[in-house]
C-alpha positions, 0 to 999 in steps of 0.5 A: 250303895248299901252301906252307903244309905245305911252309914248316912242315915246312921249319921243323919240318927246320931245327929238327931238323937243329939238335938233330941237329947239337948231338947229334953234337958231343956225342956221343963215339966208341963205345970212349970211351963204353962201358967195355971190359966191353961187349966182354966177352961176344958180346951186348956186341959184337952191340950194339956192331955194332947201334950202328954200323948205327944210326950209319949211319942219322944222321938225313936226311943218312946211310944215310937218305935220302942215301945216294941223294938226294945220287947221284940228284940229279947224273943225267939220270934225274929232273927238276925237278918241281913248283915246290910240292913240296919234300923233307925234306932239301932236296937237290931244291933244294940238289943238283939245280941243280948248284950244291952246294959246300964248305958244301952241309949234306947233303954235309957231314952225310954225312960226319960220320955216315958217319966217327962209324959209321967210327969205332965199327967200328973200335973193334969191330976193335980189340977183336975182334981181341984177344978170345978169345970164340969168334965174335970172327971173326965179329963182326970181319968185320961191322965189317971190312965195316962199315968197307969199305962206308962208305969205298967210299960216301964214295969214290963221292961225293968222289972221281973214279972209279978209271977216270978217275984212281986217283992222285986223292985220294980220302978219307982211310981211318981204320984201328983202329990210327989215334988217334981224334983224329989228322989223316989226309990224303986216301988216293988212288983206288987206296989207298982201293979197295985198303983196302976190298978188303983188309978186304972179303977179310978179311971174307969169310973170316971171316964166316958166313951166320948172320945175316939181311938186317939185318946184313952176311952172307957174302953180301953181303960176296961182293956188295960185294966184285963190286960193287966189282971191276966198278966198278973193272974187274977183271971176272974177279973180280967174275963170280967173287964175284957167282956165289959170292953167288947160290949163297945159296939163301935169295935169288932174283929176284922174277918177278910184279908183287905180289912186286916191289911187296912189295918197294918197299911192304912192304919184304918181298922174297928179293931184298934182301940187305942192308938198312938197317931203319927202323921208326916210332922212327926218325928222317925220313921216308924212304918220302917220299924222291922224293915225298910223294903225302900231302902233293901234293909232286912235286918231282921229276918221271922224265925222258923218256930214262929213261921210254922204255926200259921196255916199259910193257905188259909191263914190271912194273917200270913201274907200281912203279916210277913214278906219273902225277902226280895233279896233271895235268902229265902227267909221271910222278914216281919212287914205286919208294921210296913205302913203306907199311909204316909209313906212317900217313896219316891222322895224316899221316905218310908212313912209313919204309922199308928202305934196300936196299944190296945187292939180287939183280938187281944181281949178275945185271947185274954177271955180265952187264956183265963177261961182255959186256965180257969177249966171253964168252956167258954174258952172254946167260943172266944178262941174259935170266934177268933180264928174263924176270923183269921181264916182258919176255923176250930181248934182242934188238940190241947185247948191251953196250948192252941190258945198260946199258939193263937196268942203268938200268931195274932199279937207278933211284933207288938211286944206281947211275947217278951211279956208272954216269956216272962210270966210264963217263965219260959226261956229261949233259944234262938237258931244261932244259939243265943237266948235267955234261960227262963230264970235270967236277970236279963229279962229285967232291963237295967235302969239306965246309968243317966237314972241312978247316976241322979237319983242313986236308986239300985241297980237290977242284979246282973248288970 
């Protein structure tokens, strides 16, 4: 009965990634498609923006469930689960072994979605520039972030960390001024990280708080922007940006166990900042992204070396973040993504949930790591204000090391610890053996074949 759910629904991906394929060949930029009187009027460009976020959602392979199976799948922090259970886009077979290349679909699917979302929000900035609409700023901002949040993931995924090298090359960086059609070569780590951090800083200037946690605010702006100044070492400002993002008093911490599991199941929490919203109309199933207890598939099961740092008494991320398989292997699977907001299991279908890009605990964790690394005390405050939170009280050891053990018990499966790997410059090793040693090529994905077959730019070494 296993295989024969599993093996349907396989048919049933095939089948849409195929219609999938066929609507992004023949769908054309938003500036081709929509006459120059969409960007007339304020609602024009607000719908313009909605396109670029419902770009971003692509079908399984964009801001869905991607954009954390692919990282989430070069760690030590899941393991190989059931050999019954399976995923809708396949990555547990695909990526997990390691073995992914030019051709892996996922990888080249990311792509494709996250430069057609490039692609619309420059068209946005290039009218908005020119508008004379009195919130032109405003809407220009957003798709400015737009734009810096999607070239910052595709820098994450294909290419080496800035720490490692900033003269590697990155991805190529598509500005409103380049033509639609017009082949760019690969930018470096440095040109790609500066890029983004000049349209972040543009952006912030502009943007308002007027929004919610639907669309990209002045807040989540000052988040990206401390999210990538501490993966890129400048510590200083990512204190200052994470500090500026939590004087927004509409945000806070979650401090008792039915709130935080509101937030993972109900997708209802004043500790997201930015999400991306998926309701019953969208595409996938992403509440089924690590497992599908509807279906029994477990095909990934939470490694031991994560499982160990939690206090599972007291910690109330425990008992949402993980499940005891029901099948009896006495492993835990991941359930932090198993929402029930739109989940309707009796027509057997396992829901949709928010992609949560940018959440509270994550500016605590930044301030903390910067101002360990930096020797300042304040390190202590922003750490213990968080596990107080959780449950679990003061720290107590070596402050740097019990800030990255916080940093990996909070942020599971949401794709920091690949990143964490790789500006670390740590390897890993997984109990069956395979991993990636600290200095792999692996850790930067390959640019898919379907790209250098049209553009010619170089592949990454090692593939």
């Amino acid at each position: 009965m296993k295989n024969i759910i599993k093996y349907t629904y396989l048919l049933l991906l095939l089948v849409g990634f195929a219609a999938c394929e066929d609507e992004f060949i023949e769908k054309q930029p938003l500036d081709e498609v929509a006459p120059e009187t969409l960007f007339e009027t304020e609602a024009g460009f607000r719908t313009a923006l909605d396109g670029v976020y419902a770009a971003m959602k692509g079908d399984f392979l964009g801001y869905n469930f991607c954009i954390y199976t692919i990282p989430e799948n070069i760690n030590d922090d899941i393991i190989a689960g059931s050999p019954y259970g399976f995923t809708f886009e396949n990555t547990h077979a695909d990526i997990h072994s390691l073995n992914y290349d030019y051709q892996s679909f996922q990888l080249e699917g990311f792509w494709k979605f996250a430069y057609e979302a490039i692609n619309n929000a420059n068209s946005i900035i290039k009218y908005g520039q020119n508008s004379s609409l009195r919130n032109k700023d405003q809407f220009v901002a957003e798709a400015l972030a737009q734009r810096a949040l999607i070239h910052y993931d595709l820098y994450r995924f294909f290419a080496p960390a800035y720490a490692v090298n900033t003269d590697a090359l990155a991805v190529p960086y598509r500005l409103e001024t380049d033509e639609l059609l017009v082949k760019k070569p690969r930018n470096t780590v440095q040109e790609v990280i500066q890029y983004v951090l000049d349209d972040l800083n543009a952006a912030e200037k502009m943007a308002t708080n007027d929004v919610n946690s639907y669309r990209i605010s002045k807040t989540a702006i000052q988040a990206l922007l401390a999210r990538v100044y501490h993966e890129t070492g400048n510590y200083e400002n990512a204190m200052k940006f994470a500090k500026e993002a939590l004087k927004d008093t509409r945000y806070d911490l979650d401090t008792d166990a039915s709130a935080l599991e509101n937030q993972w199941r109900q997708d209802d929490s004043n500790e997201i900042i930015f999400r991306i919203r998926f309701d019953e109309k969208d595409n996938g199933s992403n509440a089924a992204m690590f497992a599908i207890p509807l279906y029994s598939s477990f095909p990934y099961y939470v490694s031991n070396d994560l499982l160990n740092l939690y206090d599972q008494t007291n910690d109330i991320r425990f008992d949402v973040y993980f499940e005891s398989d029901p099948m009896g292997s006495g492993n835990y699977y991941p359930e932090k993504h198993v929402g029930m907001r739109t989940a309707d299991y009796d027509n057997y279908n396992a829901g949709a949930i928010d992609i949560k890009l940018v959440r509270v605990p994550e500016l605590y964790l930044i301030i903390a790591e910067s101002a360990a690394r930096e020797g300042l005390s304040e390190a202590e405050t922003y750490l213990n204000a968080l596990r107080n939170a959780r449950g679990i009280g003061d720290y107590s050891g070596d402050l740097l090391t019990e800030v990255m053990n916080e940093r990996r018990r909070e942020l599971a499966f949401e794709g920091f610890r690949f990143t964490d790997l790789k500006r670390l410059q740590m390897g890993f090793t997984r109990p069956d053996g395979s991993g990636l040693t600290a200095d792999s090529p692996r850790f930067a994905l390959p640019i898919p074949k379907l790209e250098i077959d049209r553009s010619g730019i170089q592949q990454n070494p090692g593939y």
